[in-house]
Biopython code that builds the backbone (N, CA, C, O; Angstrom):
import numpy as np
from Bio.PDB.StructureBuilder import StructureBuilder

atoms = [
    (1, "UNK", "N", (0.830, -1.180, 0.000)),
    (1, "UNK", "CA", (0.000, 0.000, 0.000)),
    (1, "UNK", "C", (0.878, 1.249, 0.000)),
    (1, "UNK", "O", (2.106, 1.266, 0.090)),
    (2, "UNK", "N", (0.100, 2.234, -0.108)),
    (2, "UNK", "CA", (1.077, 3.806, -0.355)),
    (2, "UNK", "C", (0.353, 4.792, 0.148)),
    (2, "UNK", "O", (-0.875, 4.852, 0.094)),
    (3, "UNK", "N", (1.039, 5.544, 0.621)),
    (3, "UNK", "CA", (0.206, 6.756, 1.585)),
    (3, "UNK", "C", (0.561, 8.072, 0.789)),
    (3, "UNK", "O", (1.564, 8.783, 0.853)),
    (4, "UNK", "N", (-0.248, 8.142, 0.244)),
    (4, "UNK", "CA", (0.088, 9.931, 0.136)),
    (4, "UNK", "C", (0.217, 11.373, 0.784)),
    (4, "UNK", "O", (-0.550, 11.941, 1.561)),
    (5, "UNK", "N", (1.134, 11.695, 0.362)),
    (5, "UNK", "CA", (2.305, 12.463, 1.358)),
    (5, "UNK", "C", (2.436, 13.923, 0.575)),
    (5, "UNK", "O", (3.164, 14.881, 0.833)),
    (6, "UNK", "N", (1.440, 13.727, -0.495)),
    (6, "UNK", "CA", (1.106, 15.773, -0.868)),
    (6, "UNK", "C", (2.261, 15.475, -2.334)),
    (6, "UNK", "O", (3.210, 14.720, -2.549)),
    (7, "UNK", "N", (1.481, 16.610, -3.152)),
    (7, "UNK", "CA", (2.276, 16.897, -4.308)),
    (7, "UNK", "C", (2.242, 15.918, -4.917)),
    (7, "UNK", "O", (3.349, 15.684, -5.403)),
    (8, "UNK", "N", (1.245, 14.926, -5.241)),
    (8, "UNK", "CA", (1.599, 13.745, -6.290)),
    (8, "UNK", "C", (2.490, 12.883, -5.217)),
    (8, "UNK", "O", (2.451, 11.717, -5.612)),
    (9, "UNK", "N", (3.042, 12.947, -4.378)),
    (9, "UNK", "CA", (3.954, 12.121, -3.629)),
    (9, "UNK", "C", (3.622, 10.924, -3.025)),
    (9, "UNK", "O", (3.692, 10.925, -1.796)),
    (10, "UNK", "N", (3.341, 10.087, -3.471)),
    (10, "UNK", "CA", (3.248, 8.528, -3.460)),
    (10, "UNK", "C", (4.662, 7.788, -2.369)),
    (10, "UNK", "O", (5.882, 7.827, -2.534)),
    (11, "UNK", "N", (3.796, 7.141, -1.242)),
    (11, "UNK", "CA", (5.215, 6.697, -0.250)),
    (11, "UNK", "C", (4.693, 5.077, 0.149)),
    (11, "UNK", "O", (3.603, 4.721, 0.598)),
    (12, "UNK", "N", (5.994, 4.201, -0.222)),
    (12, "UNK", "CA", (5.067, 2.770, 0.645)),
    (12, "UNK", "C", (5.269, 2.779, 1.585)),
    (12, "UNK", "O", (6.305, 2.942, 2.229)),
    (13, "UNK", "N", (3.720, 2.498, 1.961)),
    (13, "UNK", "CA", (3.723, 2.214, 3.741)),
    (13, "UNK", "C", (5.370, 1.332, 4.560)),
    (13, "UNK", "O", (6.012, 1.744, 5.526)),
    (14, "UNK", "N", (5.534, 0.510, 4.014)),
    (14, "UNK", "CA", (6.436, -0.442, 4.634)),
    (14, "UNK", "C", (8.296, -0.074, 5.001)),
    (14, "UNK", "O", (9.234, -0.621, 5.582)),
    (15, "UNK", "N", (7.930, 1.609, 3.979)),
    (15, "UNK", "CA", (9.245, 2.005, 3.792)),
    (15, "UNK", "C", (9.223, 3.073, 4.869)),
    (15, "UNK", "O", (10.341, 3.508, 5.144)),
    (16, "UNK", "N", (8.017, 3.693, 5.665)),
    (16, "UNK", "CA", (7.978, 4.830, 6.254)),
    (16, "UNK", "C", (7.978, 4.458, 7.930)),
    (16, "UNK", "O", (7.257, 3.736, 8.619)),
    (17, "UNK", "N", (8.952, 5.173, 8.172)),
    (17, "UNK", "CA", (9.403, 4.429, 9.797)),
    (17, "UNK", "C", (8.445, 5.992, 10.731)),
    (17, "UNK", "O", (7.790, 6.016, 11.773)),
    (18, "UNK", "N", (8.595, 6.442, 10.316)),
    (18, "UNK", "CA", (7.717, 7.568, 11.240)),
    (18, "UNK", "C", (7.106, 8.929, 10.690)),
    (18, "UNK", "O", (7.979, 9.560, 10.093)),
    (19, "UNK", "N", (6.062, 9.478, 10.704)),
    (19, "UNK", "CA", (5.372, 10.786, 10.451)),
    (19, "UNK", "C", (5.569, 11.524, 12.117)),
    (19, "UNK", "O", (5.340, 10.945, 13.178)),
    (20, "UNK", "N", (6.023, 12.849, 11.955)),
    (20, "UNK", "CA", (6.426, 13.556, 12.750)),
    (20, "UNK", "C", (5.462, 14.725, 12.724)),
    (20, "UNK", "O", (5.075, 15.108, 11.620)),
    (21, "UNK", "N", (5.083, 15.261, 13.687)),
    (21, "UNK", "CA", (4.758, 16.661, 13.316)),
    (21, "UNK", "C", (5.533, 17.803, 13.545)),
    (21, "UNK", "O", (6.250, 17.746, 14.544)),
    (22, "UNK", "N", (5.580, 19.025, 12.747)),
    (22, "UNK", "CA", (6.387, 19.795, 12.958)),
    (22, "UNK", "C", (6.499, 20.953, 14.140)),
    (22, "UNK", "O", (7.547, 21.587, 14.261)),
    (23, "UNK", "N", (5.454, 21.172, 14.932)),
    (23, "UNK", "CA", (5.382, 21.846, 16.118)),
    (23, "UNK", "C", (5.836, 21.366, 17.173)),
    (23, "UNK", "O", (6.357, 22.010, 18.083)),
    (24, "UNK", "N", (5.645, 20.012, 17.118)),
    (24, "UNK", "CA", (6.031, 19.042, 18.510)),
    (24, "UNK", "C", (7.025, 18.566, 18.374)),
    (24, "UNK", "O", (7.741, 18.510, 19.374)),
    (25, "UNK", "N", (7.428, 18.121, 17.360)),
    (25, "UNK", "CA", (9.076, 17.377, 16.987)),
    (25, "UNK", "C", (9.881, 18.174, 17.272)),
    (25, "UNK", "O", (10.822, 17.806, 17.976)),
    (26, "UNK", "N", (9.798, 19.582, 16.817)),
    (26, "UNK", "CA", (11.502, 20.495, 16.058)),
    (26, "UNK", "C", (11.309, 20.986, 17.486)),
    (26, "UNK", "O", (12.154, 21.866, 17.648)),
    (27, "UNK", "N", (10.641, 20.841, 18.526)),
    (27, "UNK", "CA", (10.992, 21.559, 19.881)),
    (27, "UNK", "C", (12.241, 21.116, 20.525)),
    (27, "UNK", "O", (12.862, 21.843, 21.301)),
    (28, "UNK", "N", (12.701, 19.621, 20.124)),
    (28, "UNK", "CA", (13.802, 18.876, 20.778)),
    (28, "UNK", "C", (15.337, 19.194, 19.955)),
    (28, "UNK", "O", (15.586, 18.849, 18.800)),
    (29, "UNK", "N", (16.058, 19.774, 20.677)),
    (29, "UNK", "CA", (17.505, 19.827, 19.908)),
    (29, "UNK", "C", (17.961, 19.161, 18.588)),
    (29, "UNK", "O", (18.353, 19.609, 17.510)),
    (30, "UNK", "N", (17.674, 17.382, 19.298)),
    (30, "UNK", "CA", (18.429, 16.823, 18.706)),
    (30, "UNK", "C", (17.651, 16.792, 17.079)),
    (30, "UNK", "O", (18.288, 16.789, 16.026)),
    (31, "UNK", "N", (16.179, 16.771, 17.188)),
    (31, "UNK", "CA", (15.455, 16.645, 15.919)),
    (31, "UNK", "C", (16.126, 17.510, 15.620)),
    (31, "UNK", "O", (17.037, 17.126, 14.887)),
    (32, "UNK", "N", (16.151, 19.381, 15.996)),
    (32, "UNK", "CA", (16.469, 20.105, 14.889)),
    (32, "UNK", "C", (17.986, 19.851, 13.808)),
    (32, "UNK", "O", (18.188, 20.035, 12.607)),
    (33, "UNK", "N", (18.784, 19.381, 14.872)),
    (33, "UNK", "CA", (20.123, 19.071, 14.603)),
    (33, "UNK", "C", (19.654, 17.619, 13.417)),
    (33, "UNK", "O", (20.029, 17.681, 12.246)),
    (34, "UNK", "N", (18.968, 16.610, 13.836)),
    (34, "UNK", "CA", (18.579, 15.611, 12.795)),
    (34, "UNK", "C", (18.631, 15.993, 11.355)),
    (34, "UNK", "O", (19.396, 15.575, 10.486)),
    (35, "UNK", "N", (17.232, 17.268, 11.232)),
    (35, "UNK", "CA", (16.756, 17.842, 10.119)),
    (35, "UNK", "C", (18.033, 18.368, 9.413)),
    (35, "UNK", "O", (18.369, 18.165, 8.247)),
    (36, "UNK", "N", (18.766, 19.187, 10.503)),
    (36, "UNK", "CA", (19.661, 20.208, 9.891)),
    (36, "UNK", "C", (20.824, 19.254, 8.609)),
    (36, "UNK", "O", (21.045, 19.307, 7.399)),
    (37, "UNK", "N", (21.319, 18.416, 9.845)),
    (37, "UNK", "CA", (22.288, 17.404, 8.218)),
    (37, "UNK", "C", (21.893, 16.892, 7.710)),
    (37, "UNK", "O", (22.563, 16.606, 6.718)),
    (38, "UNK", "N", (20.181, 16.096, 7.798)),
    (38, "UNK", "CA", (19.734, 15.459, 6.493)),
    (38, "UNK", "C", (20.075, 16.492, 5.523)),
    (38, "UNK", "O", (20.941, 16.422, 4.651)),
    (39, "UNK", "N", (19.160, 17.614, 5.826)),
    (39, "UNK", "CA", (19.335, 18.776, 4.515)),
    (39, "UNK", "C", (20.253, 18.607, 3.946)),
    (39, "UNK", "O", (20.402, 18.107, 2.831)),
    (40, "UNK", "N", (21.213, 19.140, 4.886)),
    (40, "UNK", "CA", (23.168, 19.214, 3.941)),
    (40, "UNK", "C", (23.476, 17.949, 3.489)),
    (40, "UNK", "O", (24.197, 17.995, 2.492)),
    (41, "UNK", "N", (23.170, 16.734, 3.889)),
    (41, "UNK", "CA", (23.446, 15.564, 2.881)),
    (41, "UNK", "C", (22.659, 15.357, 1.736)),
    (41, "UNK", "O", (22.878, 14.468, 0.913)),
    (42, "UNK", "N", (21.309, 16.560, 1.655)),
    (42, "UNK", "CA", (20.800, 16.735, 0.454)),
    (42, "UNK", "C", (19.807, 14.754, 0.203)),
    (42, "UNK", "O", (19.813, 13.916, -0.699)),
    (43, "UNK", "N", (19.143, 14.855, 1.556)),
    (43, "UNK", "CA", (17.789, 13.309, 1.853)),
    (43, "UNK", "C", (16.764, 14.119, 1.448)),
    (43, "UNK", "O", (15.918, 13.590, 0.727)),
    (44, "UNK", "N", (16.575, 15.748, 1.852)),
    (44, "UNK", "CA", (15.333, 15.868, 2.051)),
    (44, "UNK", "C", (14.546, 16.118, 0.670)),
    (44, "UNK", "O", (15.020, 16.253, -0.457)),
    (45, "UNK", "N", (13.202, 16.138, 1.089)),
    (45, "UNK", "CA", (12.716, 16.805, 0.036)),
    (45, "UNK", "C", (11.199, 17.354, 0.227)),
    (45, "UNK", "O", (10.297, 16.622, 0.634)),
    (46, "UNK", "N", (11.039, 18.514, -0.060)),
    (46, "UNK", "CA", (9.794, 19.649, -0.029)),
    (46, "UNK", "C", (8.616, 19.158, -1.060)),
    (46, "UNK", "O", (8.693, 19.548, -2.225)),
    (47, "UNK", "N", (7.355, 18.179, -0.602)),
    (47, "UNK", "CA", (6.550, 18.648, -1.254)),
    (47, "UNK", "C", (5.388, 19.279, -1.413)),
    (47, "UNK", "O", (4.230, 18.960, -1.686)),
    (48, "UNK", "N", (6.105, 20.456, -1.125)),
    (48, "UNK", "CA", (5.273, 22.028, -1.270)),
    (48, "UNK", "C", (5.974, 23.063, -1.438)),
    (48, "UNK", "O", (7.117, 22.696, -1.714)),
    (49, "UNK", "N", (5.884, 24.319, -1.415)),
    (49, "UNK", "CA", (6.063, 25.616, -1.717)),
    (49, "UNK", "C", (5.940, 26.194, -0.038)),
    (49, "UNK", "O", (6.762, 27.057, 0.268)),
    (50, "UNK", "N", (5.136, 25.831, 0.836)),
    (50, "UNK", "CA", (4.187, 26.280, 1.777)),
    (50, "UNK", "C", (5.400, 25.790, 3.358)),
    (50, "UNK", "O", (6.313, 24.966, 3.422)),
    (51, "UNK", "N", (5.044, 26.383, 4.007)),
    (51, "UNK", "CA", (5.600, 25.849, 5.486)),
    (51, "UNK", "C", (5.295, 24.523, 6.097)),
    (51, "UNK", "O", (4.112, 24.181, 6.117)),
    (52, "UNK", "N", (6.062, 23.853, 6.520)),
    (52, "UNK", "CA", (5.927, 21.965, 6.547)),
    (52, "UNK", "C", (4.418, 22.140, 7.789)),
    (52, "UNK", "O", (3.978, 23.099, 8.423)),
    (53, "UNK", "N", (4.093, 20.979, 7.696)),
    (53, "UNK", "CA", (3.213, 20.837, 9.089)),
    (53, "UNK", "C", (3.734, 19.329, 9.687)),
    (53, "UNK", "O", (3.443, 18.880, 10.795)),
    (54, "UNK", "N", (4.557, 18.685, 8.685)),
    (54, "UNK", "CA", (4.894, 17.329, 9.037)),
    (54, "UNK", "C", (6.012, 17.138, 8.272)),
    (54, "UNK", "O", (6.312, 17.735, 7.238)),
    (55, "UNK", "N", (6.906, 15.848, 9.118)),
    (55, "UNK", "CA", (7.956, 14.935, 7.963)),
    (55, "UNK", "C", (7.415, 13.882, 8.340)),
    (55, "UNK", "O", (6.778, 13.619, 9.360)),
    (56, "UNK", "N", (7.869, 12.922, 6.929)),
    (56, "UNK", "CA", (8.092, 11.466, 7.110)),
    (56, "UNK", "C", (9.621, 10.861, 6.684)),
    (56, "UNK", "O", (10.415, 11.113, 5.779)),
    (57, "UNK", "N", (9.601, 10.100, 7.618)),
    (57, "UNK", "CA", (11.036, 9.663, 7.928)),
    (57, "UNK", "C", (10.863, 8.370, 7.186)),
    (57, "UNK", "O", (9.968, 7.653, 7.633)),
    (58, "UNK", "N", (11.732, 7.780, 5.829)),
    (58, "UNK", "CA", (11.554, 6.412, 5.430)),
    (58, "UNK", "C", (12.811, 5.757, 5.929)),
    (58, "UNK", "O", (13.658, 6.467, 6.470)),
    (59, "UNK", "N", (13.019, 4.384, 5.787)),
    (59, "UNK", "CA", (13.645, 3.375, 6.125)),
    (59, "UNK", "C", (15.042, 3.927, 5.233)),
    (59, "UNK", "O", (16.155, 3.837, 5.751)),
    (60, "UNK", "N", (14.873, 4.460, 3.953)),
    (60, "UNK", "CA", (16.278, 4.215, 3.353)),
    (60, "UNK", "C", (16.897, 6.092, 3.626)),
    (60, "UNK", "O", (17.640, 6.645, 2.815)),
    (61, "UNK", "N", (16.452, 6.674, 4.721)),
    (61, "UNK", "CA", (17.084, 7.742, 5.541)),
    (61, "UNK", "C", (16.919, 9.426, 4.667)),
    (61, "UNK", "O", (17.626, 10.431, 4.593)),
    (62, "UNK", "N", (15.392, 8.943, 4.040)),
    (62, "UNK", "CA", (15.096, 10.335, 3.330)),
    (62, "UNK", "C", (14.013, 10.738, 4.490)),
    (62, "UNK", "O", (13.432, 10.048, 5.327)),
    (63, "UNK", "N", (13.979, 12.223, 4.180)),
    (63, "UNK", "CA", (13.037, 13.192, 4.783)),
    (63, "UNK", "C", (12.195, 14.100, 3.812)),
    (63, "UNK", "O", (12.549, 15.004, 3.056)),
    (64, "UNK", "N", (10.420, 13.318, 4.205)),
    (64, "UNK", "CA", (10.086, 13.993, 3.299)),
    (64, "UNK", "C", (9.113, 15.376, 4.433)),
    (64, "UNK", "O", (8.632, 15.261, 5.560)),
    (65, "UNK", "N", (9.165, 16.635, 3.428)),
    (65, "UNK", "CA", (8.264, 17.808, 4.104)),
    (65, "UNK", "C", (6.888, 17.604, 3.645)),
    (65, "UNK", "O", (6.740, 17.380, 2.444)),
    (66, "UNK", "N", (5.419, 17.663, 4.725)),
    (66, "UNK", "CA", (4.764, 17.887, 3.965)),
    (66, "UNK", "C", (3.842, 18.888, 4.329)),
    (66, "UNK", "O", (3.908, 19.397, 5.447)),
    (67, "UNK", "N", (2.731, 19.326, 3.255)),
    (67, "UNK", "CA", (2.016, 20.711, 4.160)),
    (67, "UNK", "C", (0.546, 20.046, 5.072)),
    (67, "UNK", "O", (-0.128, 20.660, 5.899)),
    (68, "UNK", "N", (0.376, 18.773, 4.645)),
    (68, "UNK", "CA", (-0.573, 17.841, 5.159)),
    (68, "UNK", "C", (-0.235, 17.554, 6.782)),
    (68, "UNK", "O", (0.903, 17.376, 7.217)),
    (69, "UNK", "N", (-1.414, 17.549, 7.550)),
    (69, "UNK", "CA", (-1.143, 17.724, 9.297)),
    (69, "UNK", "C", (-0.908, 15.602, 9.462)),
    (69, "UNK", "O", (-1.316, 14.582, 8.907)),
    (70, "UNK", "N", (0.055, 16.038, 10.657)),
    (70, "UNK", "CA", (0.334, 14.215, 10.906)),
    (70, "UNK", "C", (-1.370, 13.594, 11.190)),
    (70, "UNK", "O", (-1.689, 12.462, 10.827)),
    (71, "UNK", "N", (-2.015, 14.223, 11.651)),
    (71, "UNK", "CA", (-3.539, 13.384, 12.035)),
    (71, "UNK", "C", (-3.987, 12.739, 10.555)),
    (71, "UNK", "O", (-4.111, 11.534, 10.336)),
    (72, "UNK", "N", (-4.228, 13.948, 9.474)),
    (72, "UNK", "CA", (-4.262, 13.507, 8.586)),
    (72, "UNK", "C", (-4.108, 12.237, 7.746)),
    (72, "UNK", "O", (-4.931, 11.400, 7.377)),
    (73, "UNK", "N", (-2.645, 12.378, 7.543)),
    (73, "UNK", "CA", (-1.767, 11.552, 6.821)),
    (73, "UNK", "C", (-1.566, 10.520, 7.787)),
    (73, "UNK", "O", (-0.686, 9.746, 7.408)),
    (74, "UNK", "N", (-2.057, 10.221, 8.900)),
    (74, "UNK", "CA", (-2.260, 8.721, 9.480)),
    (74, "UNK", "C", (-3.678, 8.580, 9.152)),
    (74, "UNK", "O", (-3.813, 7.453, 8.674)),
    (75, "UNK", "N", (-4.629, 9.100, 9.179)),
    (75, "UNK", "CA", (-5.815, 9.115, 8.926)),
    (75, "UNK", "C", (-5.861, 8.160, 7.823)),
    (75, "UNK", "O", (-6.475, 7.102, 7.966)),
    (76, "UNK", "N", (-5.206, 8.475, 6.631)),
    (76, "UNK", "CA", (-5.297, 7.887, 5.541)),
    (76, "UNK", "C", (-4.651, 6.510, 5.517)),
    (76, "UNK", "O", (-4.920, 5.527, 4.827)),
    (77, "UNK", "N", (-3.685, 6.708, 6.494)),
    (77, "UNK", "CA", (-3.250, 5.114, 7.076)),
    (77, "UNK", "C", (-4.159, 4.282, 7.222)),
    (77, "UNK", "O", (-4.389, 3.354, 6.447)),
    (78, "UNK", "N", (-4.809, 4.563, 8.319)),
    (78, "UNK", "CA", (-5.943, 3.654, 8.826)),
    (78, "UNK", "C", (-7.271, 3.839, 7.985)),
    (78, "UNK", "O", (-8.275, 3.182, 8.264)),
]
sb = StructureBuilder()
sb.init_structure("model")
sb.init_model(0)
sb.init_chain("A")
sb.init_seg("    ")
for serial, (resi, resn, name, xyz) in enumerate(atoms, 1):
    if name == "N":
        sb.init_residue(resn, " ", resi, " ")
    sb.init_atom(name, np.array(xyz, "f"), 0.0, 1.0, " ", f" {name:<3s}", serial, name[0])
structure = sb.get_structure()
């Protein structure tokens, strides 16, 4: 199965180790520090234009942004 994750962005379930939200996550150091070198190793990726409301974290160590709220995009999980 595949969860959609905004922008045409198609993700398999089996590959996605966690949906984060972005208010509650980036409060902790170490997330921000997480986010900060995915970026510079150039994992992440924006799909939107808009300010994140969530990431999803997959198994093979990409970060995706999305403008979709984590309730949501588990919503569609279940």
């Amino acid at each position: 199965m595949f969860l959609h994750a905004g922008n045409n962005k198609n993700l398999r379930l089996k590959k996605i180790i966690g949906i984060f939200d972005m208010d509650t996550a980036t409060v902790s150091a170490d997330t921000k520090n997480f986010l900060k070198r995915t970026d510079r190793l150039g994992v992440t990726e924006a799909l939107f234009d808009e300010v994140p409301k969530s990431f999803l974290l997959t198994d093979d160590g990409k970060v995706y942004f999305s403008q979709i709220s984590t309730h949501s995009l588990v919503g569609r999980v279940e």
